[in-house]
N, C-alpha and C positions, 0 to 999 in steps of 0.2 A: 390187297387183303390177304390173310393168313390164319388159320386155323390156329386157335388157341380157344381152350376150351374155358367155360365161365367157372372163374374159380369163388371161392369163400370171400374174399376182398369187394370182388364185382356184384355178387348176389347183395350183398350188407347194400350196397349202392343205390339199389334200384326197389319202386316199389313191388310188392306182390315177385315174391321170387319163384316159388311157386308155376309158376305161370312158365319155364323154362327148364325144371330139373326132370321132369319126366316121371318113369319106373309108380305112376298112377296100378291102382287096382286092376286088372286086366288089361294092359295095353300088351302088346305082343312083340319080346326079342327073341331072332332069331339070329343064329351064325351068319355073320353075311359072307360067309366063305363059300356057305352050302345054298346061296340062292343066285339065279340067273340073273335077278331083274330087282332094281331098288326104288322103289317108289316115294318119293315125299307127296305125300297128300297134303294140299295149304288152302286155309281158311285165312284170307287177306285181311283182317282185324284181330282185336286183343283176342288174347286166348278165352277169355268167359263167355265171348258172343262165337269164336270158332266151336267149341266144346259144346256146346248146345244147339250145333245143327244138326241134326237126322240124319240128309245124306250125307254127310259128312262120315259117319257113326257104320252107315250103311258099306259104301265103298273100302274102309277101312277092313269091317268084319270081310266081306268078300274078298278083297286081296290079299288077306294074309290068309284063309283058309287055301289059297293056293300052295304049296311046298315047295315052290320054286321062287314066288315072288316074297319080298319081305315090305311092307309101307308101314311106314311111319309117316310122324303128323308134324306141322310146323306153320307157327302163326305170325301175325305181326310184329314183333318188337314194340311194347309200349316207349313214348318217347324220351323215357328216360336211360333207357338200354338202346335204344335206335342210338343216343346219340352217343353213348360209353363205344359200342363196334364200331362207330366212323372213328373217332377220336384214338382207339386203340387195336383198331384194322383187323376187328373181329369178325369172320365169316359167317351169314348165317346158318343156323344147327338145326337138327332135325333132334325132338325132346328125345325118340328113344336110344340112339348110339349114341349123339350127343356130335354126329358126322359132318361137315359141310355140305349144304346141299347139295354145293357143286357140283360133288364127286357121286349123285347121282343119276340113274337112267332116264328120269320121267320128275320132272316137278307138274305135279294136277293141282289146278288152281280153281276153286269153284265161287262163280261168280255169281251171288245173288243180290248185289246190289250197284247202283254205279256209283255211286257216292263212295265206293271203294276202290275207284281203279288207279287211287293215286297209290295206294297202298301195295297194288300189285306191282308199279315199278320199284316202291318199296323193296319190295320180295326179293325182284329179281337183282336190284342196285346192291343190297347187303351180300349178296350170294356172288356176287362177284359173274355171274350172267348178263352178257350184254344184253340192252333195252330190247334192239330190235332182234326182229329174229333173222333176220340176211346177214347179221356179221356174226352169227354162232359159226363155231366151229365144230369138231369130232368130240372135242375134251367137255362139249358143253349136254347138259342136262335137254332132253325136249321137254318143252313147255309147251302144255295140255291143259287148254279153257273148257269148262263145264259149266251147268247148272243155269238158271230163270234166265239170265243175262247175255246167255250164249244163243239166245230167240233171236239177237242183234247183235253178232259180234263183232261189226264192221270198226265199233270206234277205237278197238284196239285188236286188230288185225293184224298189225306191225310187231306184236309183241309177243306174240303165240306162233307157236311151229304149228299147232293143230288146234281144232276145236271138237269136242264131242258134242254134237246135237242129242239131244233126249235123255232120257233114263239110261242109268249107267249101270245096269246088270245085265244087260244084253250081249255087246260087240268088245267091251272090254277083254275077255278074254281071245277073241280072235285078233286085234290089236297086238299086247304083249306077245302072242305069238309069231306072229310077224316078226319086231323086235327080234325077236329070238334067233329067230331063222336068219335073219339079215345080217344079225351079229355075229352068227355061226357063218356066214358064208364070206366075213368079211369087206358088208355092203357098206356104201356110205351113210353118213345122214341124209342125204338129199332119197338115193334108192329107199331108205323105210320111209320114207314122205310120200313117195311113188306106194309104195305099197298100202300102207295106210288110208290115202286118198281114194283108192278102190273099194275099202270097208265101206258099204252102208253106213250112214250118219257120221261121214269123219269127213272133216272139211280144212283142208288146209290153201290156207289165205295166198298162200304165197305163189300157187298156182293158180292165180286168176288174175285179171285185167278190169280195168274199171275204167270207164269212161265217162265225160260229161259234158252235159251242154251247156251253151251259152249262158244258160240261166240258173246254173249250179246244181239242177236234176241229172239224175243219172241218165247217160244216152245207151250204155251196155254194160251185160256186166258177163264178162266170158272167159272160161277155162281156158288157159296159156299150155296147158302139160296134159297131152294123153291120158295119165292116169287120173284127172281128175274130172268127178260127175260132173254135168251143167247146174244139179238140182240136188240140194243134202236130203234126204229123208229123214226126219227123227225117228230117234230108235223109241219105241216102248215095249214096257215086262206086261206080257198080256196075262200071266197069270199070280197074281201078286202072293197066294200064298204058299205057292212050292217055290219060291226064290229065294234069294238070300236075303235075310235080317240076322241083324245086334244081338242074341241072346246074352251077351256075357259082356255088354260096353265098358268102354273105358270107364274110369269113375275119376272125379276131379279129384284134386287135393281141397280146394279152396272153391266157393260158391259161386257158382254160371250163373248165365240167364234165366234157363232151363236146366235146374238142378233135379232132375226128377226123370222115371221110366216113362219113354216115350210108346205106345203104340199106336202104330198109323194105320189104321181101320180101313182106309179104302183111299183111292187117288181118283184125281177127276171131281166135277162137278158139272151138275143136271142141269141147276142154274138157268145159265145163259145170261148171265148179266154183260151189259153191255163196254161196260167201265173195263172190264174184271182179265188180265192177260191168262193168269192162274186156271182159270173157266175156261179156256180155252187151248193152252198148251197141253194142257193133260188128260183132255178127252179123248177115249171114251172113259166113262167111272166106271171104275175095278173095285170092287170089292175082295177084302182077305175073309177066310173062312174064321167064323166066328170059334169055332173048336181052338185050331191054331192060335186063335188072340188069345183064348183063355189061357194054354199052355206058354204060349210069349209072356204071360203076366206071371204065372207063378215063377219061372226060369228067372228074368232079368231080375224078379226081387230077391230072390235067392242069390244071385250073382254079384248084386251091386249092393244091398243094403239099404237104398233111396226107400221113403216114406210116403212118395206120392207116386200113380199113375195118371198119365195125362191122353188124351185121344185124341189122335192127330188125321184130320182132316181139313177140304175146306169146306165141306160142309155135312158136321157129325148129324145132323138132326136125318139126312136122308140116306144113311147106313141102314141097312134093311134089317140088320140083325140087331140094331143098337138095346131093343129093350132088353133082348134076352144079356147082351155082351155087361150091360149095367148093372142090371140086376144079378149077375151072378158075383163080377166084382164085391158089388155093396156087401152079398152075403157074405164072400170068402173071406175079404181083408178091411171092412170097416172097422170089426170089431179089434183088430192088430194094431189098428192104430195107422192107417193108409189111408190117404189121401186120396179122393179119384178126381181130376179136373178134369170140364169137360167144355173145351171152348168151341166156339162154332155153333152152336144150336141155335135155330130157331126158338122162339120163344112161347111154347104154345103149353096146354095141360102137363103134358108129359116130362116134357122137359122141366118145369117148373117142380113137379113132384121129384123127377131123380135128383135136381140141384138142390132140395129141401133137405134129402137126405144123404147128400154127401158134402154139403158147406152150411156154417155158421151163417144163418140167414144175417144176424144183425152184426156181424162183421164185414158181409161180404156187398158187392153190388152187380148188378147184372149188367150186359151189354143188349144193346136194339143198337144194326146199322140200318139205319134206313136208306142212308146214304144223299135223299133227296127228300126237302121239306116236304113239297107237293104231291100232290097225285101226280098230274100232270108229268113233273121229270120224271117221278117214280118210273112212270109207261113208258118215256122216252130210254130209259138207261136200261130196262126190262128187269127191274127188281122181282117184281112179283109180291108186293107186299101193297096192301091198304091200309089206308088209318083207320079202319076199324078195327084190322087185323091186330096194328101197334097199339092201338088202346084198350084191347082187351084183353092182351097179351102182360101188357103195363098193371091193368087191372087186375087181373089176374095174381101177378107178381108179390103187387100190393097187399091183397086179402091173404096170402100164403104167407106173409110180414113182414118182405122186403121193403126197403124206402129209400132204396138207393139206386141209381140208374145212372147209366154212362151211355150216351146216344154220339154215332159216328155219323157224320155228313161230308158231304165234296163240294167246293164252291168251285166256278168255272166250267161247269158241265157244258157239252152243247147243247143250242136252244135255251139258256136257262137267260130266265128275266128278273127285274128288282121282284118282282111279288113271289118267283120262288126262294130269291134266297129271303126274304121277309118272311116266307112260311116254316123256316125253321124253327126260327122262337117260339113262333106262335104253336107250332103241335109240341115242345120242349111245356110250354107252359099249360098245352091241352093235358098232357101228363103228370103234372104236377098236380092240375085242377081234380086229374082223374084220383089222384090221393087225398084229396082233401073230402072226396065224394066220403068217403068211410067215414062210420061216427068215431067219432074224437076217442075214445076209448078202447077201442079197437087197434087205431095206429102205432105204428114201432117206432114213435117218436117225431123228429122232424122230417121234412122229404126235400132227397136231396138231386135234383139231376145235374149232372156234367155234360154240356153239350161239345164234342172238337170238332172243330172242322178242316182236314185237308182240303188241297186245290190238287182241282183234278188233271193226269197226265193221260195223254191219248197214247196209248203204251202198243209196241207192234203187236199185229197179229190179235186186235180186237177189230170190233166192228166201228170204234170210234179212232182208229189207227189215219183216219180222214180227213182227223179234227185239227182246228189250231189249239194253242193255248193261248196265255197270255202274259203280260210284261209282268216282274216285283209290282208296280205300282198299280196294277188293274187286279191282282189278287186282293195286295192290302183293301185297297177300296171296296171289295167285296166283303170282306171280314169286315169290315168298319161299320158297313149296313147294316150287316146281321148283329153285330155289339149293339150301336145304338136299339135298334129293335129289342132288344134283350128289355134293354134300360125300359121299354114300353110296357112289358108286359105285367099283370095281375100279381103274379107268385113270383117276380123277379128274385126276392130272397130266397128262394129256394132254386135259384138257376146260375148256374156258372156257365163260363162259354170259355176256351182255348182254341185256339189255330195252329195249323202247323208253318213250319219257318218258308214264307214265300221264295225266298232265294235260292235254298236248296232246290226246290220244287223246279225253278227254271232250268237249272243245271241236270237235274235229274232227268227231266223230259229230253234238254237235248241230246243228253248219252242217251239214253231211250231210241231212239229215231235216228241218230245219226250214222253218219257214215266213216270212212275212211279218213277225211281231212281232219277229223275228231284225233286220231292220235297225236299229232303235235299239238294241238291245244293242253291235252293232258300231260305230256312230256314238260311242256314249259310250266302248268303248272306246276305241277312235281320240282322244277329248278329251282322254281320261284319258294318253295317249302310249302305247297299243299299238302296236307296230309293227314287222314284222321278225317277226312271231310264231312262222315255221316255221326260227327259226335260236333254239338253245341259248342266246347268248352274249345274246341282245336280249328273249328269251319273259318276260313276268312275268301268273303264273297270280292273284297275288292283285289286280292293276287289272283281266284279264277277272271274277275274282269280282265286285268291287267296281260294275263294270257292268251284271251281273244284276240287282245289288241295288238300285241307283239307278233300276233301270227296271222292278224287281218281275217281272220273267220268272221262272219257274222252269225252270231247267237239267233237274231230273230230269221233267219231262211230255215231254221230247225223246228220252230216253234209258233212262230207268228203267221202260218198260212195254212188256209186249207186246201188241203190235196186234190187233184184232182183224178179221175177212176183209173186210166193208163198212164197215173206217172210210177216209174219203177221205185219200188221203193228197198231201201239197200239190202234188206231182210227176203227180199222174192228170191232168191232162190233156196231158200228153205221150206221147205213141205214138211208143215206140223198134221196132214192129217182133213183140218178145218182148209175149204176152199178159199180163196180170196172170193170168187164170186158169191159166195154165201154171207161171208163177212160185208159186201159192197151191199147185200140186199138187207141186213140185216143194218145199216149203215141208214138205209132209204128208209127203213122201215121205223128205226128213231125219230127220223125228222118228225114222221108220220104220225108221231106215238102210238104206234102200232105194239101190241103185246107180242111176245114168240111165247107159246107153251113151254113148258119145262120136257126133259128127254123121256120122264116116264109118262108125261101125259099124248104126246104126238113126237115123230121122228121131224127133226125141219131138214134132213139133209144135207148137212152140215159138210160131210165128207170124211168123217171118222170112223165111218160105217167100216172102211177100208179094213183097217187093223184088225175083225174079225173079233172081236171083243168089248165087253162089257153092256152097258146098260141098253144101248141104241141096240143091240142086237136080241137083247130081249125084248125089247118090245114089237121087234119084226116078226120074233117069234109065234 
């Protein structure tokens, strides 16, 4: 491969060019003459879905307000430029110098999905980066895993010199320092691997041993090198509103996902749902100070121009400050002509009043996740929601003149039987009945619900982390039930029903859960031309089969058993905080349909108490 820069000829070629010339609204060049350390920060998909991640946005503003480091950003190559660089031994570029990655210190790869890890050998194939990380040498870039997927980084452990566990405004800057020093004293790569491995939450693979028993579970799993811990700690920012945020983001050329001013109100959730990893990695909930968000809101729209603000949580409705943070919004910039979106709420008076007066009731439609038809699963999965709660909530909605509704479910839950998933339709068609309740003259016309339904993955580090799943064909068959059922109900015309692609679902659970042997499965896909896997138009299930087979892995030891209490599972030596014995009780207490309180109503001891921060600690108080 060879550095040649995308000329006028190559752009004409390919769709959306955009997507690779850089020199965006506020992105940040600095001399690279005049900085120690060069960072590529990489989002492993198209640039619209890279450009509209948060931390992303986040890690970006914090490294460059350092004066030594310079980071720029660099995304997938859509496949019609992937395939121009192989054909014309184009290296990949980083948008803002326009530089080979190669020739940088640090490529940080953030992994929030696994249905992208073919994308990151992507990354590293175009850059001229060898796959694994034992045959890098001096001249080569360290590769640095981050973000949701880094909870499990075992299945590409091979491919990463390091991995950052937790939140990334913490240990980052003692990390590049290191670097620094290393490079000043002219240490190896291997000596800042040794140093690094000593940082809290920095986990390098490459220092450790894994072993197995006869039965394909892990028998040990143990640090090879001195410098490295038995056990990672995740890092977390205990104080979310003297850290670092975005004031002045990048701004696209061309329309993202998330085309719009992000502010993220608070991390964590109270929850405790039992499905839910999210609920549980980023415990305890932090709230930012509501002052601050106000000042966040007028600076980024000043900075960028965007039309909407959006509130980022996973769950906005139990932000403490949310009426007053709404309500000032609506007054400031309604009248400007600004958007406020506000996803994640519960569905109750209030929320139904602020969404009245910030969206086009009769263009828009709400969400209810229930997640689970019944009562019953509800208490199993620890929702915390009744169908009284949903149907007055619906109700509610309705008489306020909505008539449109988008309902989320999980088929494959544990414990779940024909008469839960049968209970979907049937509360899908309680809600529609509950619109028909209003006189006819009253209604904002027809009513429309959309029921989907995922299958559910037992994702590490819940409490259902225990669970099996199950084959492509015991999914389908579950969605099949709940269709026909559909076909049963009263207000069937007013009810639609979609699923999500069972196939993907299998693959995803086994990166989820998997181990070490996981990397050659993904390599050969990758040979075989996977890639793009979490887009419809590019997925092909029979090359990841075909990969299994060529590497003699079995798919169903990932997926099709459930765990039992002391088998190691390849994520234990990661400390998110949450005990495994909390998770194992709250595990029993499923079977049980036992309920756990939420964290401001009882503390259940969960072991996040630790970090000295957020909500669990107020309520000790």
């Amino acid at each position: 491969m060879r550095k040649l820069a995308l000329n006028d000829e190559i752009l004409l070629k390919i769709e959306k060019p955009a997507r690779y010339i850089g020199n965006e609204v506020n992105s940040v060049i600095k001399d690279k003459e005049q900085v120690n350390i060069r960072f590529a920060m990489c989002f492993p998909d198209v640039y619209e879905i890279g450009m509209s991640h948060l931390g992303i946005q986040i890690l970006y503003d914090m490294f460059n307000r350092w004066d030594d480091v310079w980071c720029e950003r660099v995304y997938s190559p859509w496949m019609d430029l992937d395939q121009i660089m192989r054909e014309e031994h184009i290296l990949l570029f980083a948008l803002e110098s326009q530089d080979p990655i190669k020739e940088f210190d640090f490529l940080g790869i953030t992994i929030q999905y696994e249905m992208c890890y073919t994308n990151i050998l992507q990354i590293l194939d175009l850059s001229d980066i060898p796959l694994y990380a034992c045959d890098r040498d001096e001249s080569d870039p360290i590769v640095i895993g981050g973000g949701p997927c880094a909870a499990n980084p075992e299945p590409l452990a091979q491919f990463f010199d390091l991995f950052y566990i937790g939140e990334g405004e913490t240990v980052y800057e003692q990390l590049l320092d290191a670097y620094k020093e290393n490079k000043q004293n002219g240490g190896s790569r291997k000596t800042f691997l040794e140093k690094a491995a000593e940082i809290e939450g920095i986990y390098v693979p490459g220092f450790y041993r894994v072993t197995y028993k006869e039965d394909g579970t892990i028998a040990d799993f143990t640090p090879v090198n001195p410098h490295a811990r038995p056990v990672i700690r995740k890092q977390m920012e205990k104080d979310l509103t003297n850290t670092y945020y975005p004031q002045a983001p990048v701004v696209p050329f061309i329309k993202v996902t998330q085309d719009r001013i992000v502010l993220e109100i608070q991390r964590g959730c109270i929850r405790g749902c039992r499905f839910c990893q999210a609920g549980m990695l980023y415990r305890p909930t932090r709230e930012r100070d509501v002052e601050t968000l106000k000042q966040y809101a007028f600076q980024m729209l000043k900075s960028t121009g965007h039309e909407e603000i959006s509130l980022s949580s996973l769950s906005s409705s139990d932000y403490s400050q949310l009426k007053e943070l709404v309500t000032f919004l609506i007054q400031e910039f309604k009248g400007e002509g600004i958007n406020i979106s506000l996803p994640s709420l519960r569905i109750d008076a209030f929320s139904l009043d602020v969404m009245g007066k910030v969206q086009d009731i009769r263009k828009s439609s709400l969400t209810f996740a229930p997640e689970a038809g019944s009562q019953r699963l509800r208490d199993v999965i620890n929702k915390g929601l009744t169908k009284e709660m949903i149907l007055n909530g619906a109700g509610q909605a309705f008489e306020g003149g909505w008539n449109k509704v988008k309902l989320y479910f999980m088929l494959g839950l544990p414990t779940e039987t024909e008469e839960d998933m049968k209970a979907i339709p049937r509360l899908a068609d309680e809600i529609a009945r509950r619109y028909y309740e209003i006189p006819k003259e009253q209604r904002n016309g027809k009513c429309q619900i959309t029921t989907s339904t995922s299958f559910f993955i037992p994702k590490p580090f819940t409490p259902f982390q225990w669970a099996k799943m199950y084959t492509n064909e015991e999914y389908i068959a579950r969605a099949a039930i709940v269709k026909h059922e559909f076909q049963e109900q009263l207000n069937r015309k007013s009810l639609k029903y979609h699923w999500h692609d069972a196939e993907v679902t299998v693959l995803e659970g086994v990166f989820a859960r998997g181990d070490r042997k996981l990397s050659e499965v993904i390599l050969e896909a990758y040979r075989l031309g996977c890639l793009y896997d979490s887009w419809t138009e590019s997925f092909d299930n029979e090359k990841w089969m075909n990969a299994f087979q060529n590497t003699g892995v079995d798919i169903g030891f990932y997926t099709q058993r459930e765990r039992s209490f002391d088998e190691i599972f390849p994520w234990d030596f990661i400390d998110i905080g949450v005990t495994k014995a909390f998770l194992y009780q709250e595990w029993q207490r499923a079977q049980k349909g036992e309920v756990t309180p939420n964290c401001r109503m009882e503390c259940s001891g969960c072991g996040a108490m630790k970090y000295k921060g957020g909500v669990c600690i107020e309520s000790k108080n």
